[in-house]
N, C-alpha and C positions, 0 to 999 in steps of 0.2 A: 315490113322492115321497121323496129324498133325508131324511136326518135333518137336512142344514143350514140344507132351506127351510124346518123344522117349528119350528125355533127362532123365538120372540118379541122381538121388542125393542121398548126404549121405549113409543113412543107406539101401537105393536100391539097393546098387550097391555088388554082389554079388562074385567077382572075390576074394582068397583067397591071392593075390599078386595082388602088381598095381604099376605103373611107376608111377609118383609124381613129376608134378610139380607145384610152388608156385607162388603165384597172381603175385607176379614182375618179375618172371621167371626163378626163383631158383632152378636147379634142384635137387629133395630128391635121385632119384634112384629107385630103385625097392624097395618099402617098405611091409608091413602085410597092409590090409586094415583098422585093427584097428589102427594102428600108424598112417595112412594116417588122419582118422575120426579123432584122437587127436589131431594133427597137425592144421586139419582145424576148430577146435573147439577151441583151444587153441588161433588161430587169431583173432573169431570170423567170422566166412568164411561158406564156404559151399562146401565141395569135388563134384566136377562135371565130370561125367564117359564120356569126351570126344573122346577117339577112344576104341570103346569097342569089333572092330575086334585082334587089337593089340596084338599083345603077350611078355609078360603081357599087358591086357589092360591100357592105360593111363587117370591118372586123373589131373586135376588143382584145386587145391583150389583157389576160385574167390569169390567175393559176386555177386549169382546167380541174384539175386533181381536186379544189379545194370547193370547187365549184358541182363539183358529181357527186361529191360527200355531201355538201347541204341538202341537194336536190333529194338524194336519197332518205335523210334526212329527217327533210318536209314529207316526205310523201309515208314515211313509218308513222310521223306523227298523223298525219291524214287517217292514216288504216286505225290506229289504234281508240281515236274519236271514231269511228263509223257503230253503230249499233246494230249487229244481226238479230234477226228477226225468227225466232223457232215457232213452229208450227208442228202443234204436238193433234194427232187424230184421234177420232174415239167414233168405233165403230158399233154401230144399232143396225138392228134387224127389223123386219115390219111386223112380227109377233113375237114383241120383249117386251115380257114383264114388267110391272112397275115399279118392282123392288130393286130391279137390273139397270132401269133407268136410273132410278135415285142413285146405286149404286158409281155409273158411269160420271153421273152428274155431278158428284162428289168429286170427283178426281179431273172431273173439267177445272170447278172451281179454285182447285188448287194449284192449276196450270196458269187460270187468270191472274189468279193476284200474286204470282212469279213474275210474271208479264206474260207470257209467253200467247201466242193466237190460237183459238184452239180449231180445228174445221170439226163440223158433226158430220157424220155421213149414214147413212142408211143402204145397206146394200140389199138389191133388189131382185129374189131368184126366178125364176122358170114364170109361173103368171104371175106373177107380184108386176111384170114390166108389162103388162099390160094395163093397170090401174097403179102407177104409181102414186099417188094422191094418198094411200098408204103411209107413203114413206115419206110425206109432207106433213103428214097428220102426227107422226112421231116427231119430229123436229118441232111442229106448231108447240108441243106439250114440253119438250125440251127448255124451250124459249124462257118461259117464265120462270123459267128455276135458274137462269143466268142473267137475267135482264137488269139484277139490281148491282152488278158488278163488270158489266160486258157490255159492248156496242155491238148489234150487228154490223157486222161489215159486206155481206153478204147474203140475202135473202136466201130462201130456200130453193133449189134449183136443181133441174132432173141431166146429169152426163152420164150418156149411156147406162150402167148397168146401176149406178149410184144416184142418190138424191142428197144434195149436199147445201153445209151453212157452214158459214165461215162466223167467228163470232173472236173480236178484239176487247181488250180491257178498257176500262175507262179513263179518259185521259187523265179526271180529279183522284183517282184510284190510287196513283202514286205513294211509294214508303219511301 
């Protein structure tokens, strides 16, 4: 259940006492529920059952409407500061070329200084999985052609049919 269907309102709220407080921060006290709904009718408001473990539970009269717009709001603002993260792959074989490397290399590097993470992988067919160390020895020579613009962030490392490196930008890297 969402948090916005857990919210009370008004005539929902079934507690026969309630603590009361007022949109600017006015405390009423421990009021009847009905005074509280008159109160908040009488400003044009809306009583909202904010800690409904409480004893007596408490409410605030607010305008609920004015109150789900900011909410929403903040949290657009939240999404739009958040930075995703792309993770672009570049696949190698355990008998590729060196021209193929340079070639792949080249297009790593233009991935880093986008920002973006790049993973190397090496995929590993029929006996190659039995001596992957192959497919470590490609990534080992990989390394040095990214190392002056890239962090590893991830060592070279054997999942299942792949041998894989994870490699991020450098934090001083930044345009």
């Amino acid at each position: 259940m969402s948090k916005q269907k857990e919210v009370m309102l008004n005539e929902d709220i079934r507690a026969a006492e309630v603590r009361c407080i007022g949109d600017d921060g006015t405390q009423y006290g421990i009021i009847s529920r009905n005074e509280a709904l008159k109160t908040a009718e009488d400003a044009g408001l809306d009583l909202v059952l904010i800690a409904p473990d409480a004893n007596p539970p408490v409410c605030k009269i607010m305008d609920y409407g004015k109150f789900k717009y900011q909410q929403e709001k903040r949290l657009k603002e939240a999404k739009k500061k958040q930075k995703s993260i792309e993770i672009k792959e570049i696949k190698f074989s355990v008998k590729i070329a060196q021209n193929d490397v340079n070639y792949k290399v080249r297009h790593a590097r233009e991935f880093l200084e986008d920002g973006k993470h790049v993973r190397f992988r090496v995929f590993l067919r029929g006996r190659e999985m039995a001596s992957p160390q192959g497919g470590i020895e490609v990534l080992e020579k990989v390394w040095p052609m990214v190392e002056d613009i890239a962090d590893r962030d991830k060592e070279p490392s054997i999942e299942g049919r792949f041998v894989n490196m994870m490699v991020i930008p450098k934090k001083d890297n930044s345009k």
